[in-house]
N, CA, C and O atoms as a Tripos MOL2 file, in Angstrom:
@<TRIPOS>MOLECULE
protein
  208   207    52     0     0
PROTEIN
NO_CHARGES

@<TRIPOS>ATOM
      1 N           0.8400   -1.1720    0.0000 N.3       1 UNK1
      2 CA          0.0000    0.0000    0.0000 C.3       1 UNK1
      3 C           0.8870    1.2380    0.0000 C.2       1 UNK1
      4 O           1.9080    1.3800    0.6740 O.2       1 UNK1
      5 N           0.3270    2.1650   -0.8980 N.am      2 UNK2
      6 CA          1.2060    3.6260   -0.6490 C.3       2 UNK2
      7 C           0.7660    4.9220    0.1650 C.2       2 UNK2
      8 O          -0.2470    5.5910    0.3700 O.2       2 UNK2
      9 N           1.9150    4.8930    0.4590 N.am      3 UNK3
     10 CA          1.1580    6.6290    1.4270 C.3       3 UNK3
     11 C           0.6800    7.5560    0.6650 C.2       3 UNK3
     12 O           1.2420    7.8620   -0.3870 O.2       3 UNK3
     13 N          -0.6880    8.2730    1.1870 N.am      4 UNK4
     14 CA         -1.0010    8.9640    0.3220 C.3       4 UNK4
     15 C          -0.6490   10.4680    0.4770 C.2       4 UNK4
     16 O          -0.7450   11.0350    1.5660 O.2       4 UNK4
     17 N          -0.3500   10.9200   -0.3460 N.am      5 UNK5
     18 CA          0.1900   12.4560   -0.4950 C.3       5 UNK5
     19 C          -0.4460   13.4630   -0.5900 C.2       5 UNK5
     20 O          -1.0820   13.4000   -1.6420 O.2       5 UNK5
     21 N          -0.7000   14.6800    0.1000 N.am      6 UNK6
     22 CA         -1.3830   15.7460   -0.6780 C.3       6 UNK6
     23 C          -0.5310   16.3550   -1.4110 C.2       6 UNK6
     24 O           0.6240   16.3900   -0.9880 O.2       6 UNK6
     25 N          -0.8370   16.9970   -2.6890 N.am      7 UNK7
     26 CA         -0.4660   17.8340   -3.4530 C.3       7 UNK7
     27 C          -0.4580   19.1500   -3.5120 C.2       7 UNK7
     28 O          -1.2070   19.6970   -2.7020 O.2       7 UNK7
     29 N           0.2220   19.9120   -4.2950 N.am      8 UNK8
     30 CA          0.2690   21.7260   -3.6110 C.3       8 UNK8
     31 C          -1.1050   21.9930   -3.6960 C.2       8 UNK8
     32 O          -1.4880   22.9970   -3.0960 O.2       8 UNK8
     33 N          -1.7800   21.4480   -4.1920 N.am      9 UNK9
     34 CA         -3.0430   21.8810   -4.6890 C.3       9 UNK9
     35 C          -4.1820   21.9180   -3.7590 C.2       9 UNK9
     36 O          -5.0260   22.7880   -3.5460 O.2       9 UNK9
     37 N          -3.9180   20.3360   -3.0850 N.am     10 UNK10
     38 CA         -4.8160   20.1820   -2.0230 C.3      10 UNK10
     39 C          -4.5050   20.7140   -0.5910 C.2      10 UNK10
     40 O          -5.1910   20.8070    0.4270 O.2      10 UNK10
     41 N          -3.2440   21.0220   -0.8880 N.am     11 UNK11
     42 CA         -2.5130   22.1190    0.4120 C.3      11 UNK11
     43 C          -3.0520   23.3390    0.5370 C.2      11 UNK11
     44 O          -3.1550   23.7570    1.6900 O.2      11 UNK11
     45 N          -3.4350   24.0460   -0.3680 N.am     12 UNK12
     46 CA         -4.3290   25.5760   -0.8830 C.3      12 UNK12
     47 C          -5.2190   25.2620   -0.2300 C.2      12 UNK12
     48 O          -5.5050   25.5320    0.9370 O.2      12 UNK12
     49 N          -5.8650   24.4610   -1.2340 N.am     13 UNK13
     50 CA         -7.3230   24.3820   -0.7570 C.3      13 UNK13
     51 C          -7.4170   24.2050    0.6820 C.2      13 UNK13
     52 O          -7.9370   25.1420    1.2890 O.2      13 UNK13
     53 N          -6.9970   23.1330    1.4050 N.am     14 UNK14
     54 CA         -6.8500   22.6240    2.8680 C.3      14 UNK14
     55 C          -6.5640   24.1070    3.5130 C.2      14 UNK14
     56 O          -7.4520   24.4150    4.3080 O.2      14 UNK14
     57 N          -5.6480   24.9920    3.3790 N.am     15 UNK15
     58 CA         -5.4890   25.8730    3.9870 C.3      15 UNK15
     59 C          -6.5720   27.2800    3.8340 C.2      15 UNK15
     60 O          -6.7510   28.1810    4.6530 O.2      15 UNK15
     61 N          -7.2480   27.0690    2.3590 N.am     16 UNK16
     62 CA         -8.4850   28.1040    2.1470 C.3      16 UNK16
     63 C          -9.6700   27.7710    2.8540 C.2      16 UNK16
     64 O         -10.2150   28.7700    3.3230 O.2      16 UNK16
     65 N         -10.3610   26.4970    3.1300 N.am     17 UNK17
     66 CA        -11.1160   26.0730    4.1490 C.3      17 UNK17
     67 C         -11.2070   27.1170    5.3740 C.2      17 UNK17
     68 O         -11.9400   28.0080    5.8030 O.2      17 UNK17
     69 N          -9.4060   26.1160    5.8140 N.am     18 UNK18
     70 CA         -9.0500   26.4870    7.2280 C.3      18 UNK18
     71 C          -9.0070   28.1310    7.2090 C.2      18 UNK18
     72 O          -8.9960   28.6740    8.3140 O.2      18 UNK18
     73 N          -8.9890   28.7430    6.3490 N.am     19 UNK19
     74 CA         -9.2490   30.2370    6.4200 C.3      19 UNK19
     75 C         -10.6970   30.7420    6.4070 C.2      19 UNK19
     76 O         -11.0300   31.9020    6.6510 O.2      19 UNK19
     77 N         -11.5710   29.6650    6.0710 N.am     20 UNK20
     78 CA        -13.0140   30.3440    5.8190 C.3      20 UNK20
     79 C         -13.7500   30.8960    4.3710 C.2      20 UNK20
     80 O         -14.8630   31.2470    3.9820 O.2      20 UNK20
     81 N         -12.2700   30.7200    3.8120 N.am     21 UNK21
     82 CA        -12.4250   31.7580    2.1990 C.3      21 UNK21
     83 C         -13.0150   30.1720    1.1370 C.2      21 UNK21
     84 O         -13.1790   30.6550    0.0160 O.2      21 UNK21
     85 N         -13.2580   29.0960    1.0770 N.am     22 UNK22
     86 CA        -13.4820   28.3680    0.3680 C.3      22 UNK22
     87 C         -14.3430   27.3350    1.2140 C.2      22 UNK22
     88 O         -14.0190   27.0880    2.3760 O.2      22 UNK22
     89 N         -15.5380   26.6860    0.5690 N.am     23 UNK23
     90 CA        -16.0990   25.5180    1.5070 C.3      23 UNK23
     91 C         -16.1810   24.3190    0.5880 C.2      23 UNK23
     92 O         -16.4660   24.3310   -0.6100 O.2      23 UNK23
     93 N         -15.8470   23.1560    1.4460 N.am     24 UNK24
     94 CA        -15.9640   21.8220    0.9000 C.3      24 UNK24
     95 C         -17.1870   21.2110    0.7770 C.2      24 UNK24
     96 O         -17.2750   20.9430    1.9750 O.2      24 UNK24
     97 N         -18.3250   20.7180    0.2600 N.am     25 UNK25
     98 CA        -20.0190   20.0600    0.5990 C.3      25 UNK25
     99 C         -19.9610   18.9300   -0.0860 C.2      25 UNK25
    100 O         -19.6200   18.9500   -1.2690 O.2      25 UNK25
    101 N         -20.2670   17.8410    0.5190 N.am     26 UNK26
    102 CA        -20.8700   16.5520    0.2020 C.3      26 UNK26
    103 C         -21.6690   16.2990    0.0090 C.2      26 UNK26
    104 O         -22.4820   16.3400    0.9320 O.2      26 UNK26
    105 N         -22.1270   15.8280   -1.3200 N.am     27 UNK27
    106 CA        -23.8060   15.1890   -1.4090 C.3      27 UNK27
    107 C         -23.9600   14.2080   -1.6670 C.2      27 UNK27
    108 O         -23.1280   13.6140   -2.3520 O.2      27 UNK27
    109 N         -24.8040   13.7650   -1.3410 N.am     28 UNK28
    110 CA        -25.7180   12.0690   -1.9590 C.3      28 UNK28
    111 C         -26.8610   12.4340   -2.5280 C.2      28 UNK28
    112 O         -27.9400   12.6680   -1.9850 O.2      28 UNK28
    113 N         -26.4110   12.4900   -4.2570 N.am     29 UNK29
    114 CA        -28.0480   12.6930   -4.4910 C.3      29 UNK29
    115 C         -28.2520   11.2870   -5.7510 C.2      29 UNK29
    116 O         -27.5410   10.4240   -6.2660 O.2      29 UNK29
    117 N         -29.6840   11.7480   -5.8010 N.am     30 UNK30
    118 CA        -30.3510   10.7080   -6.0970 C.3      30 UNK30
    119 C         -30.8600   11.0470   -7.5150 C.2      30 UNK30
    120 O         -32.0040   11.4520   -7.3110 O.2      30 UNK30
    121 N         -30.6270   11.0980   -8.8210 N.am     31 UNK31
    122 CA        -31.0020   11.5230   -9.8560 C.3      31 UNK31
    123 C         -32.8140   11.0130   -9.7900 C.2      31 UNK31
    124 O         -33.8440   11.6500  -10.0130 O.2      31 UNK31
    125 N         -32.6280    9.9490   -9.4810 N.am     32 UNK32
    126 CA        -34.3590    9.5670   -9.9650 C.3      32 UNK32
    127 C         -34.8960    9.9270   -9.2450 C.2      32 UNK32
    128 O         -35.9940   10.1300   -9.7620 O.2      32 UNK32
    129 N         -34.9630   10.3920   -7.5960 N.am     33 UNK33
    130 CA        -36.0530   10.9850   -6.8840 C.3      33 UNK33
    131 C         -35.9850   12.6990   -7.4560 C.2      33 UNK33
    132 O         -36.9620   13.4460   -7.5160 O.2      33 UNK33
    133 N         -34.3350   13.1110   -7.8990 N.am     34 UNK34
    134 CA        -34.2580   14.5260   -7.9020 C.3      34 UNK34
    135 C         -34.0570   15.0130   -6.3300 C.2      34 UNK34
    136 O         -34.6610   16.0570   -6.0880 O.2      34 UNK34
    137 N         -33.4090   14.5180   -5.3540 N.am     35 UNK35
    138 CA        -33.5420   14.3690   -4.1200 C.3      35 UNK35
    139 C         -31.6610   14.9300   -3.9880 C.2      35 UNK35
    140 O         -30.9020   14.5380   -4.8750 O.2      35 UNK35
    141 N         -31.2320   15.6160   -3.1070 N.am     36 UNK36
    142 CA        -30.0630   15.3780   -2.6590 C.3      36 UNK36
    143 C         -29.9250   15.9840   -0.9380 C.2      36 UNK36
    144 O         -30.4190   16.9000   -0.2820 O.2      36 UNK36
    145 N         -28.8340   14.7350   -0.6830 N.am     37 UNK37
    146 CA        -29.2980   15.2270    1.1380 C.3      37 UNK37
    147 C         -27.4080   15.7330    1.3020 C.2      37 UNK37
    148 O         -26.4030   15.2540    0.7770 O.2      37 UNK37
    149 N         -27.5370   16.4980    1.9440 N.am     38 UNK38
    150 CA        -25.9880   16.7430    2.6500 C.3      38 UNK38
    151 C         -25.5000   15.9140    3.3160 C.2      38 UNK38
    152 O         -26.1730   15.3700    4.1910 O.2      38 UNK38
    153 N         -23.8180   15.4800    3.0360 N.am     39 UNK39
    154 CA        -23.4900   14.3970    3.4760 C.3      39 UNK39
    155 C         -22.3050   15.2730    4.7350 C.2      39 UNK39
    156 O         -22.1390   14.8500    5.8790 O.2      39 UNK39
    157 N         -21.8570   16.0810    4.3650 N.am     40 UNK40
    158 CA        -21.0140   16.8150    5.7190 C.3      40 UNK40
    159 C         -20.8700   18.4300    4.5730 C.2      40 UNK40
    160 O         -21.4420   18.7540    3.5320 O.2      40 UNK40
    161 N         -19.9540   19.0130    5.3260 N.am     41 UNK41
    162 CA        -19.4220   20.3230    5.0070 C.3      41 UNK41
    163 C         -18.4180   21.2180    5.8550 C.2      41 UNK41
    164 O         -18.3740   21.3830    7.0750 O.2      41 UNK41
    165 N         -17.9350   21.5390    5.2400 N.am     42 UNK42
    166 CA        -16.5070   22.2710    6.4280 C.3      42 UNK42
    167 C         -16.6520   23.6440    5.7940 C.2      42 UNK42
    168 O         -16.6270   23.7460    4.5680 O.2      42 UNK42
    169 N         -16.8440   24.9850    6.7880 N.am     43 UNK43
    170 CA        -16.5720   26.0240    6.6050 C.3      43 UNK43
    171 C         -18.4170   26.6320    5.9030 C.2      43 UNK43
    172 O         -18.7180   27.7580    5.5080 O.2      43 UNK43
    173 N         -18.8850   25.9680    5.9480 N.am     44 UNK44
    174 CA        -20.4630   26.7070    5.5310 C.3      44 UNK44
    175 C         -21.2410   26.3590    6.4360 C.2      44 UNK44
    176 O         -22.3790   26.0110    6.1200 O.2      44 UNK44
    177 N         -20.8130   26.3610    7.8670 N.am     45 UNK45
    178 CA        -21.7990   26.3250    8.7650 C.3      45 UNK45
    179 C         -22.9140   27.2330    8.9590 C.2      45 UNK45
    180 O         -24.0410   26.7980    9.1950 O.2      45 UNK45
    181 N         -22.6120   28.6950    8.8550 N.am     46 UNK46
    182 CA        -23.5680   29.5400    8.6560 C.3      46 UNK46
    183 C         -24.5400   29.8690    7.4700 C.2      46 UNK46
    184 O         -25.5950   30.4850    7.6260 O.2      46 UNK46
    185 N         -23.9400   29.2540    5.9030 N.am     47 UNK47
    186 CA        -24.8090   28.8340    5.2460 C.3      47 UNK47
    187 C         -25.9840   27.8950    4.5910 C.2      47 UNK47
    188 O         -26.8920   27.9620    3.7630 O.2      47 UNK47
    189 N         -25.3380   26.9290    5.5520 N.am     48 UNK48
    190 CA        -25.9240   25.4530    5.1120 C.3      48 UNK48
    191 C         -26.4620   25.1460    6.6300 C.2      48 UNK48
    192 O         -25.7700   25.6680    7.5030 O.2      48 UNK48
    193 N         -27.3040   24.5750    6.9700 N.am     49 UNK49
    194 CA        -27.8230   23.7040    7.9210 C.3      49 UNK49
    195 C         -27.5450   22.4500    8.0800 C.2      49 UNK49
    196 O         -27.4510   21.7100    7.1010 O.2      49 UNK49
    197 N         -27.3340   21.9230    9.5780 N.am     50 UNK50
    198 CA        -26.2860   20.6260    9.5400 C.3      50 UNK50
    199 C         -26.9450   19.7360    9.5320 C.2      50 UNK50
    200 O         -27.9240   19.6410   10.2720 O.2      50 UNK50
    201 N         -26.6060   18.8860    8.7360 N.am     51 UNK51
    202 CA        -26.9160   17.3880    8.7640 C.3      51 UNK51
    203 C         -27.7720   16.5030    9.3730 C.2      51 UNK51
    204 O         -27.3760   16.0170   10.4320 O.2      51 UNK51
    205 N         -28.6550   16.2370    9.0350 N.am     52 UNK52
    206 CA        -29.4980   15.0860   10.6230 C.3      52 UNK52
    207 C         -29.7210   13.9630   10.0950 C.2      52 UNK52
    208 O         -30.2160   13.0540   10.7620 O.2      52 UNK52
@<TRIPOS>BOND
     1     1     2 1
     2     2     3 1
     3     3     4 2
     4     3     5 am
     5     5     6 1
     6     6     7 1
     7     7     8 2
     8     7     9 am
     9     9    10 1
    10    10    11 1
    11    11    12 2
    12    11    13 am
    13    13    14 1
    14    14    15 1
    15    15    16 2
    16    15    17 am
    17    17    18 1
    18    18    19 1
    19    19    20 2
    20    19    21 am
    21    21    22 1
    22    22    23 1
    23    23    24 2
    24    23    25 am
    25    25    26 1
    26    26    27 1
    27    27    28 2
    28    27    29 am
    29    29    30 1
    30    30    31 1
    31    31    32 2
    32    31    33 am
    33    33    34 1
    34    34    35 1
    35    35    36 2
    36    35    37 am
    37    37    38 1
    38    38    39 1
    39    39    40 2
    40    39    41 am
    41    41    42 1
    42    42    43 1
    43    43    44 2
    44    43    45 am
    45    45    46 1
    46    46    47 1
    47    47    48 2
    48    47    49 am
    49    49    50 1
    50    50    51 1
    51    51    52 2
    52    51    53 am
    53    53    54 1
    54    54    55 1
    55    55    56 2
    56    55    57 am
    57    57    58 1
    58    58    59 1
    59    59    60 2
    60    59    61 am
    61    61    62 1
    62    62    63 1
    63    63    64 2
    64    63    65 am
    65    65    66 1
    66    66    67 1
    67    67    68 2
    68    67    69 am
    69    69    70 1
    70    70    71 1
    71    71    72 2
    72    71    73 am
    73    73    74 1
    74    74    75 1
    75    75    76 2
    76    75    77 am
    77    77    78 1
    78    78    79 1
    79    79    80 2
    80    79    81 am
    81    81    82 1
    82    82    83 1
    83    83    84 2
    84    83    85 am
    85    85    86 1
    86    86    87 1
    87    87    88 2
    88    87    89 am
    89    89    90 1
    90    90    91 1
    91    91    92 2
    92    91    93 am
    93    93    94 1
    94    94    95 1
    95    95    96 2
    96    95    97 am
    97    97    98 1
    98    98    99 1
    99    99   100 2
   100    99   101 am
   101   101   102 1
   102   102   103 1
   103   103   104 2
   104   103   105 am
   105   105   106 1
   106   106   107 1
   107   107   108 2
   108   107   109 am
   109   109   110 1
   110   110   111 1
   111   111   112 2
   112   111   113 am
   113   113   114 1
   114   114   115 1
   115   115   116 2
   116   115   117 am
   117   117   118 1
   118   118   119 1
   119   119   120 2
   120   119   121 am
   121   121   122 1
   122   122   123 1
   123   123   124 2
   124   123   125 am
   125   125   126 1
   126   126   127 1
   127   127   128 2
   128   127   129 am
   129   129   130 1
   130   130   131 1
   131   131   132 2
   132   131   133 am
   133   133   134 1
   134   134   135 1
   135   135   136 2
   136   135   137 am
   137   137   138 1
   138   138   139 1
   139   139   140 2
   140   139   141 am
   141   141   142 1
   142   142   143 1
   143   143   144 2
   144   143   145 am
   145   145   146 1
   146   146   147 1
   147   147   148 2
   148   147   149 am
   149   149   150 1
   150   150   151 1
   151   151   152 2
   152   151   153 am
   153   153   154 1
   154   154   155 1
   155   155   156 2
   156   155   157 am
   157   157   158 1
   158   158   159 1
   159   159   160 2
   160   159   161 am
   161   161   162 1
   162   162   163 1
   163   163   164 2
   164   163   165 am
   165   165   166 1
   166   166   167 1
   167   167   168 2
   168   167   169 am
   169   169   170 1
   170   170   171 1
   171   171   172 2
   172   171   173 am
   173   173   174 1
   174   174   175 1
   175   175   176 2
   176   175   177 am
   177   177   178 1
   178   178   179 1
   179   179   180 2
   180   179   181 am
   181   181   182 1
   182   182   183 1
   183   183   184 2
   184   183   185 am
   185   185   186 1
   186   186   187 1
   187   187   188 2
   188   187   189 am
   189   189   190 1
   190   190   191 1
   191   191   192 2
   192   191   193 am
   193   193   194 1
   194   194   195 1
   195   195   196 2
   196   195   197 am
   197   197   198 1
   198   198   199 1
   199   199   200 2
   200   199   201 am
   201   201   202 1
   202   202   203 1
   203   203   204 2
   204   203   205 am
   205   205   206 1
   206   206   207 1
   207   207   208 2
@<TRIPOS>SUBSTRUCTURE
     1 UNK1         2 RESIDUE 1 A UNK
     2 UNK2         6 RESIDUE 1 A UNK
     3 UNK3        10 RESIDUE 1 A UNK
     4 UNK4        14 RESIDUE 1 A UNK
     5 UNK5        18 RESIDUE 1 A UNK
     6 UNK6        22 RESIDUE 1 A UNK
     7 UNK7        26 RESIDUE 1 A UNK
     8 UNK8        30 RESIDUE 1 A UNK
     9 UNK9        34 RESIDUE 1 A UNK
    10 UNK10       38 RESIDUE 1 A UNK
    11 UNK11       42 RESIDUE 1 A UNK
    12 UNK12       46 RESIDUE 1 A UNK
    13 UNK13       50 RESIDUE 1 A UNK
    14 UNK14       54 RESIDUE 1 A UNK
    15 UNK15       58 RESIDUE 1 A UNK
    16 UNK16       62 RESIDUE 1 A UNK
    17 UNK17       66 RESIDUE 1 A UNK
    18 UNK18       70 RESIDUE 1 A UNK
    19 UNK19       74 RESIDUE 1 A UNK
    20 UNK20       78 RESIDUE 1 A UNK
    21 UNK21       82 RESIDUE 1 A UNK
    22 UNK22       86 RESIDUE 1 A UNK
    23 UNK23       90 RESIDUE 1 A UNK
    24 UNK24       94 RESIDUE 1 A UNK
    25 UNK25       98 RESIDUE 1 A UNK
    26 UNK26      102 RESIDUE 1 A UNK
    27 UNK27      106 RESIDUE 1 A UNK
    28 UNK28      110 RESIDUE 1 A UNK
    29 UNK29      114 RESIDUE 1 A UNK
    30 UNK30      118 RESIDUE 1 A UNK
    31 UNK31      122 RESIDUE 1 A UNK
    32 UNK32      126 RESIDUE 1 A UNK
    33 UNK33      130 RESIDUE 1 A UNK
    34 UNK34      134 RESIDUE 1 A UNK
    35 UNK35      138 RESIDUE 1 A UNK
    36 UNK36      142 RESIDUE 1 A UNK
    37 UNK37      146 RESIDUE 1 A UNK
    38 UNK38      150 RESIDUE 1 A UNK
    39 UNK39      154 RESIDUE 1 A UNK
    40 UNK40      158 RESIDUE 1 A UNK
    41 UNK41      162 RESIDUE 1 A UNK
    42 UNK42      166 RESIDUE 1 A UNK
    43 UNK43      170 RESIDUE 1 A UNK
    44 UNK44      174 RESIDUE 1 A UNK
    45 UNK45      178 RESIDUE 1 A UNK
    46 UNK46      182 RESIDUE 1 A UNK
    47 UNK47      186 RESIDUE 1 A UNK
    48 UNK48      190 RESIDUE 1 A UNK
    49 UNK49      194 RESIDUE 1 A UNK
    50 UNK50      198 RESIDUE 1 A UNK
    51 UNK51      202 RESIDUE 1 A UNK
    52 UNK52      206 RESIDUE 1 A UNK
């Protein structure tokens, strides 16, 4: 198995989060209901409503 690496890229980003200036969102959606539920999110707490 190999270690996995971040790249400069995902170093930015990781650090734009951690600044507030960029947000990450997860979804699970469902094309055939047209349905999508939030799966987590970092940094859009005040825009998004959390998870239940």
């Amino acid at each position: 198995m190999r270690a996995c690496r971040a790249g400069p890229r995902a170093r930015a980003r990781g650090s734009k989060v951690a600044a507030g200036q960029v947000a990450v969102v997860g979804l699970l959606v469902s094309l055939a209901d047209g349905n999508a539920q939030l799966i987590t999110a970092r940094s859009v707490e005040e825009a998004v409503p959390a998870a239940s």
